[in-house]
N, C-alpha and C positions, 0 to 999 in steps of 0.2 A: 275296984275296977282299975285304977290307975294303978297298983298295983301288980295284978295281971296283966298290962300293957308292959311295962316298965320290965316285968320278968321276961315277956317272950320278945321283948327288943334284944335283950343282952343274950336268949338263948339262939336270936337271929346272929349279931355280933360276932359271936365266938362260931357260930357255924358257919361263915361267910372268911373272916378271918383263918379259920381253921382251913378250909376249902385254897386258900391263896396260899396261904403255907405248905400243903401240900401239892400242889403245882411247880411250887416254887423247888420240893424237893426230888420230884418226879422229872422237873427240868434239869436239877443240877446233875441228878443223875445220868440222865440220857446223853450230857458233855460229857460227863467222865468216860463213859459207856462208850460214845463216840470217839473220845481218845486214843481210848484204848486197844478200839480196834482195826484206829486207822495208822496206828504203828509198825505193825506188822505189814502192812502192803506197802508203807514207805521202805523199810527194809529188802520186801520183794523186788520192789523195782529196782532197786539198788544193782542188783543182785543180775537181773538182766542186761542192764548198762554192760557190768563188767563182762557177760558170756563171751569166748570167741566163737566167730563163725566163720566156717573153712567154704570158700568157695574156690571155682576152675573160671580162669581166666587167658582169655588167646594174646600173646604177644609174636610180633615179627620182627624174631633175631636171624643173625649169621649161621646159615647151615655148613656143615661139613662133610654135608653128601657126597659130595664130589671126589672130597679127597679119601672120602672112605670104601668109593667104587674105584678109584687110580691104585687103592693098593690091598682092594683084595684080590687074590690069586686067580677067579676064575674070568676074573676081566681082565687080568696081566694078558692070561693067554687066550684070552678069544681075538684081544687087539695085537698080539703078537704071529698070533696065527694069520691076521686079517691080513696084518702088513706084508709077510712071507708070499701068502697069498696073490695079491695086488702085484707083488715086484714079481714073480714068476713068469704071472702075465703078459705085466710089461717086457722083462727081457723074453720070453718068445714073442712078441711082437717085434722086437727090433731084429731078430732073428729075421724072420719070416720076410721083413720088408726089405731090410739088407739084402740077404739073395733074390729077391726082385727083384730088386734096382742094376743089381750086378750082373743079372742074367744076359742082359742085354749086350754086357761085355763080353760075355763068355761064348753068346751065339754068334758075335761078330769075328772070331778067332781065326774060323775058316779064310773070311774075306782078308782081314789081314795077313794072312800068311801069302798067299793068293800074289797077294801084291809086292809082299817083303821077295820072293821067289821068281818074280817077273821081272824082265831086261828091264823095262819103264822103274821100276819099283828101287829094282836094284841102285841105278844111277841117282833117283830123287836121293832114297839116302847117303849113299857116297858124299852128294852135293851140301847134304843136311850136315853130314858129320864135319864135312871142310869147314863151314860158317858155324858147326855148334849149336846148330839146333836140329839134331835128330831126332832127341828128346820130344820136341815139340811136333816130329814131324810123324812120330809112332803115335802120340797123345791122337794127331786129327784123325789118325788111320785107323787106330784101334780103337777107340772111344766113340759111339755112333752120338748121333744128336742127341736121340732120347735118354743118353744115359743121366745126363742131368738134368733133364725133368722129371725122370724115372725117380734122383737119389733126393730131390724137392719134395715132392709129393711123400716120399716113404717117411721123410723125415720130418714132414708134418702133419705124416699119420701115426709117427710115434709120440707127439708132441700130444696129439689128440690123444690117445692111448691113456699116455701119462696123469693129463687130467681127470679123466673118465678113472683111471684107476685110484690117484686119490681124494678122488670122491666119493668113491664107494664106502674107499676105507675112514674116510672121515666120516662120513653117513653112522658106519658102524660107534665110534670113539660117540661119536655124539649121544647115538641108543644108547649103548651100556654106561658113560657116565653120567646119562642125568635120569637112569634109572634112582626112583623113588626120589627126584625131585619136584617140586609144587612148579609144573611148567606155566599156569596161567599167573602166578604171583610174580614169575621171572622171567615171562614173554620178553619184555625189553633188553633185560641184559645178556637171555640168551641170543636174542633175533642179532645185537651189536655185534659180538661175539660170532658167530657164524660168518657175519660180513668180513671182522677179522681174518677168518681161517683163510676164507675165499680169497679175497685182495691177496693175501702173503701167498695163494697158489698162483694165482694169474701172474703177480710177477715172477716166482720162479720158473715157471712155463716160461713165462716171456725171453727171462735172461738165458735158458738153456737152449730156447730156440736161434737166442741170436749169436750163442757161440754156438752153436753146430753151424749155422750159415755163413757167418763169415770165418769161421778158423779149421772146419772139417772139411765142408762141400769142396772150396777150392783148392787143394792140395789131393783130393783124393786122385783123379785122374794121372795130376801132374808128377806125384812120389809112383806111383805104376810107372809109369813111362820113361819115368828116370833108371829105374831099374831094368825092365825090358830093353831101353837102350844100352847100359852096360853090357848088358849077355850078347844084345843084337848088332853089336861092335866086334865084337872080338870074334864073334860068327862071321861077319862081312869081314875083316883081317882076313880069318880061316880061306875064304873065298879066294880073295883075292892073290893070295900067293899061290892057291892053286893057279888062278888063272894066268900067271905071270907065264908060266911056262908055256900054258896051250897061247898067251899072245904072242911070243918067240915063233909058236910054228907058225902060227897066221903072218906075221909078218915073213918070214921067210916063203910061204905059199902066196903073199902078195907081191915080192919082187919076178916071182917066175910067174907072175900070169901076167904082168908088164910086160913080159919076152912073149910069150903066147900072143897075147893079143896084138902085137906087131905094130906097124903104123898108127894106130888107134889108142896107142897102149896108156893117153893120158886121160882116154876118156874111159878107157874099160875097166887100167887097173885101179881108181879110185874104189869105183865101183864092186870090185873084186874084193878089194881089203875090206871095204866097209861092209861089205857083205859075210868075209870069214871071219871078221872082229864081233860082229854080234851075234853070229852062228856063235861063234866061239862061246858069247857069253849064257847064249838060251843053251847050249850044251851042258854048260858047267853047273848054272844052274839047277836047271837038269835033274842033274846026276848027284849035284849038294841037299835040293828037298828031297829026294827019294832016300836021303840016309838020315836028312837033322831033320827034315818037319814036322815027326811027332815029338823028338825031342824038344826041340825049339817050342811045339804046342805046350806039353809039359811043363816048362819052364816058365813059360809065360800062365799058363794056370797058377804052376805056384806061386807068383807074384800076387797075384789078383787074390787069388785065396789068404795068402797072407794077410793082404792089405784089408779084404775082408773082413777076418777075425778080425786085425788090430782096430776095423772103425768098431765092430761089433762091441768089442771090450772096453772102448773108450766108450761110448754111446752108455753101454749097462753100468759102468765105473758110475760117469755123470749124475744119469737119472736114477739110479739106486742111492747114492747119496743125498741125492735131492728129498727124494720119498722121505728118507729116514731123519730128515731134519725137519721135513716139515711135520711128521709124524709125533718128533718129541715134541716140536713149537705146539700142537696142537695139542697138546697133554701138558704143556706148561699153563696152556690159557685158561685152558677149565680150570684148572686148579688153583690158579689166582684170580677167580672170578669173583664178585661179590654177590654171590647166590644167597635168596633168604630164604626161611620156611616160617612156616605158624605154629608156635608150639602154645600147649595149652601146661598152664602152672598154677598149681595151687597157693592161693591167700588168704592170712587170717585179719577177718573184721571182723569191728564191737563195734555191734550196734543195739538201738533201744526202742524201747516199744514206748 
């Protein structure tokens, strides 16, 4: 009995023992097993760390739009056309205003000849030419009031003109260069910029209005009439040596109506003389419009028309140079503007999971 005890102890023993052993090797197995297959996923991640990956990302750098609309070709000549354009304009405006202003001169022609031709007329200038201001005395005669409010007003509707015109054509410069620019990114430096253009127009407005005003307006009347008095000088000479001879006969026709009139002869022959002296002179005159006053009109047209042209040409000279510098100023500004855009750029990251 004790026997059989003692035997299936030790076949417990060794089955219990056996059983730990085998766990034991079942576990070591399972580390190894384990090991081994968490090497390879260490490697994988490795492996991801290093991947690159290309992504698109927005940066706001310096655009070159600007200068790349200033010198393509089909925006040379749309702003080349523009400005052609614009100044066309403006010189038939000064055109147009010019002979307005002038006309007033030109309808008053009649009147002064009227007067230059008239005993009264005749003697003011005589009187003018002795002191030297005949000059001044054709200026009141032939220049009516309105002509210089007439040459005011023209000339501050060229001034207007002028504006209005480059404005249009800045309007334009502005469309075609900031064509395919990010206007809402560059609201501010364009809105600055535009203020720019403006102010640099309002003062050249300003400074061209105030040389027309004080260095054009008042000479315009004064240089006609300087002229008109040279011709209308040497016209009254002409007269007046006619007249020397018809006063030789009036004088001689006033000593014998002294003899006529008898007793009486200091009241009658004054009277007599003064009466065949300026017969004499409404005669001669007379007889001098009937052969020079359309000449005389003529001459004095040419004056005026000259003078004419010459403000016309001074005026388009002026503000056609004006235009074209403001026009380059305004193509210089864009172009040195500091205009940005959004460009989108590719970049390479590593990243890991």
């Amino acid at each position: 009995m004790k026997k059989n005890i003692e035997k299936t102890m030790s076949k417990f023993a060794k089955l219990f023992w056996g059983t730990i052993l085998l766990f034991i090797i079942v576990y070591i197995t399972l580390i190894l097993l384990s090991s081994l297959n968490s090497k390879p996923k260490k490697e994988q991640n490795n492996t991801i760390v290093l991947k690159n990956i290309v992504k698109e990302i927005e940066l706001i750098v310096h655009s070159n739009k600007i200068k790349q609309n200033i010198e393509n070709n089909i925006t040379k000549k749309a702003i080349k056309k523009s400005l052609q354009k614009n100044i066309n304009m403006l010189t038939q405006s000064i055109d147009s205003e010019i002979n307005f202003a002038f006309l007033s001169v030109e309808n008053n022609i009649d009147n002064f000849l009227d007067f230059h031709y008239s005993v009264l007329g005749e003697y003011i200038e005589l009187g003018a030419m002795a002191s030297g201001n005949v000059a001044k005395t054709i200026e009141e005669k032939l220049f009516p009031k309105e002509f210089n409010t007439r040459t005011q007003k023209a000339l501050e509707s060229i001034n207007s003109q002028y504006k209005l015109r480059v404005s249009e054509h800045f309007s334009l410069i502005d469309k075609e260069l900031t064509k395919d620019v990010n206007l809402e990114l560059n609201s501010k430096i364009i809105e600055d910029l535009q203020k720019n253009i403006t102010n640099n127009m309002k003062i050249q407005s300003g400074k061209l209005a105030s040389l027309v005003t004080i260095a054009i307006v008042p000479t315009i009347a004064k240089v006609i009439s300087i002229k008109i008095a040279t011709i209308s000088s040497s016209k009254i000479a002409l007269k007046l040596s006619a007249k020397l001879t018809s006063k030789s006969v009036a004088a001689t026709t006033g000593l014998a109506s002294g003899a006529i009139c008898g007793p009486a002869f200091w009241i009658c022959s004054p009277i007599a003389a003064a009466t065949l002296w300026f017969g004499t002179d409404a005669i001669v005159n007379s007889i001098n419009e009937i052969y020079n006053r359309e000449e005389f009109k003529q001459d004095i047209m040419k004056a005026l028309n000259k003078k004419q042209e010459e403000l016309k040409k001074e005026l388009k000279t002026s503000y056609t140079k004006s235009f074209k510098i403001l026009s380059s100023k305004m193509l210089e500004q864009y172009n040195s503007s500091e205009i940005k855009e959004i460009k989108r750029v590719k970049v390479r990251e590593k990243i890991g999971i």
